[in-house]
C-alpha positions as CSV (number, residue, x, y, z in Angstrom):
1,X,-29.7,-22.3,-46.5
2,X,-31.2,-18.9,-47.3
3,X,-30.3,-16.1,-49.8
4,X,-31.3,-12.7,-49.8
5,X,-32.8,-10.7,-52.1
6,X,-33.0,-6.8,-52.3
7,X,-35.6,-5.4,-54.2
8,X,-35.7,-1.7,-54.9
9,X,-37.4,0.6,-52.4
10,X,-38.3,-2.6,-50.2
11,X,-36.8,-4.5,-47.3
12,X,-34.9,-7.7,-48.5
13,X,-36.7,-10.5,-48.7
14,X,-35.5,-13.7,-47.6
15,X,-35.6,-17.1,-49.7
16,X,-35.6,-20.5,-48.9
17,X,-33.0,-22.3,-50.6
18,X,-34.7,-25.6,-52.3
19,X,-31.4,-27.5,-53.2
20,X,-32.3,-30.2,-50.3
21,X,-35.7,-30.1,-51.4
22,X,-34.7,-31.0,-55.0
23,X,-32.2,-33.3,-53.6
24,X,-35.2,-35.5,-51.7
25,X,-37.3,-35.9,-54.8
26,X,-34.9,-36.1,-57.5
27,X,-35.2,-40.0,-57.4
28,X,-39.0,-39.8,-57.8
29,X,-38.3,-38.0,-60.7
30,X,-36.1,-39.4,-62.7
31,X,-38.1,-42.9,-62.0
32,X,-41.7,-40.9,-63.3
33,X,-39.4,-40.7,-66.7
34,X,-39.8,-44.0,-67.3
35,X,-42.0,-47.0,-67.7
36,X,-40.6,-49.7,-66.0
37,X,-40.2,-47.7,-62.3
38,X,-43.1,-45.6,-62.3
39,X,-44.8,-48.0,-59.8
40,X,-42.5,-46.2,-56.5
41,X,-44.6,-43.1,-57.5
42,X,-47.5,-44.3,-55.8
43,X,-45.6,-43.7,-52.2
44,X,-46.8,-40.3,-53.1
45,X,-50.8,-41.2,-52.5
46,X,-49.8,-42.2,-49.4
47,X,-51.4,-40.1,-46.6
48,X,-48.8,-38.6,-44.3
49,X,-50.5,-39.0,-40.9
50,X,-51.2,-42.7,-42.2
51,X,-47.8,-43.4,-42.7
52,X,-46.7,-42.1,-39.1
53,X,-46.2,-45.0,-36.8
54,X,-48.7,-43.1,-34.2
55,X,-50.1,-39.9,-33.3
56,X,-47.2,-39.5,-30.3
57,X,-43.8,-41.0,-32.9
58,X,-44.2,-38.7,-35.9
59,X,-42.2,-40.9,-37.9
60,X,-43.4,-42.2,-41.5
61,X,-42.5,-45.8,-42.3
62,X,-43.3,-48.1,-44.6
63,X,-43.8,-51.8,-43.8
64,X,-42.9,-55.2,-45.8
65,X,-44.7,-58.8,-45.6
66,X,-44.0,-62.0,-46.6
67,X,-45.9,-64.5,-45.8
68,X,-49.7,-64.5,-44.6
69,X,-49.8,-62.9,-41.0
70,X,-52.7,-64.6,-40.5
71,X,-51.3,-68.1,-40.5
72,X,-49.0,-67.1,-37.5
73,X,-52.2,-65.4,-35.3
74,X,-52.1,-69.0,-33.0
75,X,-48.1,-68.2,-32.9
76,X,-48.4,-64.9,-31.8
77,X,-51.1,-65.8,-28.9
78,X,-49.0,-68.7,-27.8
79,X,-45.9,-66.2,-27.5
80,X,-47.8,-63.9,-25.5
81,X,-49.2,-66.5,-23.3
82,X,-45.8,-68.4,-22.7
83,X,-44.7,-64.6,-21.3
84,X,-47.5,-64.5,-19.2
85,X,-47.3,-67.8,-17.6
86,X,-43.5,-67.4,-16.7
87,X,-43.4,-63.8,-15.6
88,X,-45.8,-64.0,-12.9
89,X,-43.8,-66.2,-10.5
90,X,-40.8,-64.2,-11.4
91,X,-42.9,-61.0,-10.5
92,X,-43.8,-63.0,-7.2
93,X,-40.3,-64.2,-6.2
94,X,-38.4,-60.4,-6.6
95,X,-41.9,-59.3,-4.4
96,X,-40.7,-61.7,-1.9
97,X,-37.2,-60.5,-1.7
98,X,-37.7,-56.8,-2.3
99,X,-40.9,-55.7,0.2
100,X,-39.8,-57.7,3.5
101,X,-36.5,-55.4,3.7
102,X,-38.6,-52.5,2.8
103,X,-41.2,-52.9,6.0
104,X,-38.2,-54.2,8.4
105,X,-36.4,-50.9,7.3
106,X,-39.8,-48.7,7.4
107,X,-40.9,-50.2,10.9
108,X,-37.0,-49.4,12.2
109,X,-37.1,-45.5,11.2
110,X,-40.5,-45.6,12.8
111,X,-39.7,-47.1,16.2
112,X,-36.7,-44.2,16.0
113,X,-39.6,-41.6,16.2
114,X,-37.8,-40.7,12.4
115,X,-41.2,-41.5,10.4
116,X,-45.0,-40.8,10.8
117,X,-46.9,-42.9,9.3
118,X,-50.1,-39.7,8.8
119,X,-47.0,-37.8,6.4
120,X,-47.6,-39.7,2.6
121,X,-44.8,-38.0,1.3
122,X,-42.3,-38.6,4.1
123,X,-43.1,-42.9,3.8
124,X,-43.4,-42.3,-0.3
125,X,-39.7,-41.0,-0.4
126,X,-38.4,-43.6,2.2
127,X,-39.8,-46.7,0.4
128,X,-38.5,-45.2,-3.1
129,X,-34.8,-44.6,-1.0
130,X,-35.2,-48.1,0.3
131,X,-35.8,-49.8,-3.2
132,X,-33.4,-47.4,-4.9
133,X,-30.5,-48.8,-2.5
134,X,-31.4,-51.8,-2.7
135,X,-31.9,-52.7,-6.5
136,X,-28.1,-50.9,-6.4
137,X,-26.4,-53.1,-4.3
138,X,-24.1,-55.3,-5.3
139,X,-25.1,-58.4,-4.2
140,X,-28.9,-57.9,-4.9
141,X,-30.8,-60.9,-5.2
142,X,-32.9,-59.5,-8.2
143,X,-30.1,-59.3,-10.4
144,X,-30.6,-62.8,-11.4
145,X,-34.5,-62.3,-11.1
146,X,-34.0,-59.4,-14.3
147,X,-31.9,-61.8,-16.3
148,X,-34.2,-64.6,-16.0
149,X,-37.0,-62.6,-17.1
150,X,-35.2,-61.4,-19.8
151,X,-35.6,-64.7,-21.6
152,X,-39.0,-64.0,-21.4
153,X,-39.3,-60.6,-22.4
154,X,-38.2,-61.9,-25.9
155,X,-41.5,-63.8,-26.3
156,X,-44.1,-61.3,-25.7
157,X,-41.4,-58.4,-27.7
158,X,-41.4,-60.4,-30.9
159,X,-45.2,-60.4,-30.7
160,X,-45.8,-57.1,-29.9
161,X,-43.7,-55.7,-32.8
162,X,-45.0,-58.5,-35.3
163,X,-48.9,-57.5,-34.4
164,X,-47.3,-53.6,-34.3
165,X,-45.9,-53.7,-38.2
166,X,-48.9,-56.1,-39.6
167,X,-51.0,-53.4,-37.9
168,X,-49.3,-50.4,-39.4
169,X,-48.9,-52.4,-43.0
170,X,-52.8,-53.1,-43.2
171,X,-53.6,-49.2,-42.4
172,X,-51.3,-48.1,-45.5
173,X,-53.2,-50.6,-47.8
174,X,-56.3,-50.2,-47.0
175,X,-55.9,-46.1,-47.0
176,X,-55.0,-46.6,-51.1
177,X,-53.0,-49.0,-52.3
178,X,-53.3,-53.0,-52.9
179,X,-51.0,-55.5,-51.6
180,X,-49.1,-56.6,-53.9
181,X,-48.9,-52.4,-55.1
182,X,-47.5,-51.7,-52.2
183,X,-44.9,-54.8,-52.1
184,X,-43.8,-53.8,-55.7
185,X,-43.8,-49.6,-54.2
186,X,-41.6,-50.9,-50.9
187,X,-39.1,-52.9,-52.8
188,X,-38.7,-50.4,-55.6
189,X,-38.2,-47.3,-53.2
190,X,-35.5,-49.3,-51.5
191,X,-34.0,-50.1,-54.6
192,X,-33.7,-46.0,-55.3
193,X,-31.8,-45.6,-52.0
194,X,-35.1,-43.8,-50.6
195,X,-35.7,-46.1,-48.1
196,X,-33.9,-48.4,-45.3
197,X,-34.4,-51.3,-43.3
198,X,-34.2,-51.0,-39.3
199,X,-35.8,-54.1,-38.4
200,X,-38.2,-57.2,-39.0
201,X,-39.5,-59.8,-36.6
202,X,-39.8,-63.5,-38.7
203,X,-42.5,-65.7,-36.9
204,X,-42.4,-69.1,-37.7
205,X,-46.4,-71.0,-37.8
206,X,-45.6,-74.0,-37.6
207,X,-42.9,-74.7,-34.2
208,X,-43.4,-71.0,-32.7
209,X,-40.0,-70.0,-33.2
210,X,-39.4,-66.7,-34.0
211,X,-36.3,-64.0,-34.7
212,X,-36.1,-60.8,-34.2
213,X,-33.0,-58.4,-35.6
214,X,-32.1,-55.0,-35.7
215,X,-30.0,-53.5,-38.2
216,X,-29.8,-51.4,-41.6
217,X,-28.6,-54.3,-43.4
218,X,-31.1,-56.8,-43.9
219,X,-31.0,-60.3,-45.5
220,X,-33.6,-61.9,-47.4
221,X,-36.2,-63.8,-44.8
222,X,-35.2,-67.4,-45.3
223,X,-36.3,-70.7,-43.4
224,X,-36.9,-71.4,-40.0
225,X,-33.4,-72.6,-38.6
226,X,-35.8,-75.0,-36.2
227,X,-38.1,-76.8,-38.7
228,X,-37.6,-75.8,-42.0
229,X,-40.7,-73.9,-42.4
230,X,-41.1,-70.7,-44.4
231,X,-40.9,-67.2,-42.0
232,X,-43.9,-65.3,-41.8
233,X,-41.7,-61.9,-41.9
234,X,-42.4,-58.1,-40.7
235,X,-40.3,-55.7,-41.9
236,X,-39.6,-52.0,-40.9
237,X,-38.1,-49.5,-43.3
238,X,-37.6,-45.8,-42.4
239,X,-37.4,-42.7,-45.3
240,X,-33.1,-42.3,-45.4
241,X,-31.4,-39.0,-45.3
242,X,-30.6,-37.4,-48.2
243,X,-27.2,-37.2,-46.7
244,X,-26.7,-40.6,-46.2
245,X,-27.8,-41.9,-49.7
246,X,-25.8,-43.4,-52.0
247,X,-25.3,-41.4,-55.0
């Protein structure tokens, strides 16, 4: 919101209103007041760009750890190799079933005079129509190729966003803050309503399970359901709208 001011002899002059402003930091400063929650303030050293979860999502997050991620490195690699090993025959089998309809359909429009081969673009758009029609029939054989695969896909995601977060979490630290700093800054700043969980990946080091969960509502990282071990946890937290804050 903006108000106007008119000053004598001069055009108004617009002003920004900094009510949201003062709503974002008013937290921050009440916690400077004292001497027990002055530790949160140290978000504020925190480079901006750093923070960002890349150059291409301009999003600033902050990321939690407990547990070493260094003791579930073997995990993660395991994971990612499990994905690789079972997707490639998968990749393999829906070839099988996808191309051969594609050329018997190609080499049909062609004996019809319909298609010449010399025109890129004309084949381009036929294959892309074929595969099109076929991945949305009914009866398409791939259907139960995609949710196979899905199984997989939960292997090499809960690495990728594991390595992603450890990733993001040594860049803040390293830019300023220690560890444990930063720990004390995270839990503090969630304690103020400032920030909120979306996510965390818990890998476990010793039987390679793993969980994954989305959600604003987090509970504590607990035991592996499997084995009994500790998690080795990631956990995302976004900056919360001042309108969604609780007061």
């Amino acid at each position: 919101m903006r108000q106007v001011t008119k000053l004598p002899g001069k055009l108004p002059k617009l002003e920004r209103d900094n009510a949201s402003l003062e709503e974002v930091i008013r937290p921050l400063v009440d916690a400077s007041t004292t001497g027990s929650w002055r530790y949160v303030l140290n978000v504020l050293y925190l480079n901006g760009a750093v923070l960002c979860i890349s150059d291409d999502v301009k999003v600033p997050v902050l990321v939690s750890m407990n547990g070493d991620p260094e003791e579930v490195v073997e995990t993660m690699e395991l994971l990612e190799a499990k994905f690789a090993s079972a997707i490639s025959p998968l990749i393999s089998s829906g070839a099988k079933k996808l191309i051969p309809p594609v050329l018997a359909g190609l080499k049909k429009e062609m004996d019809k005079s319909k298609i010449v081969t010399a025109n890129d673009t004309v084949v381009q758009n036929f294959i892309i129509g074929q595969v099109t029609h076929f991945l949305e029939a009914r009866d398409n054989p791939l259907n139960r190729l995609l949710v196979q695969g899905a199984f997989q896909f939960g292997d090499v995601v809960a690495a990728s966003v594991f390595d992603l977060l450890a990733r993001l979490r040594r860049g803040h630290i390293q830019s300023t803050l220690e560890a444990v700093d930063y720990e004390d800054m995270v839990e503090g700043l969630q304690k103020l309503g400032l920030i909120e969980s979306r996510l965390q990946v818990s890998v476990c080091s010793r039987c390679t399970n793993y969980e994954l969960v989305l959600s604003r509502f987090l509970g504590e990282p607990d035991e592996c359901p499997k084995c009994g071990n500790d998690w080795t946890t990631a956990r995302l937290y976004t900056f919360t709208p001042p309108t969604r804050r609780s007061s």
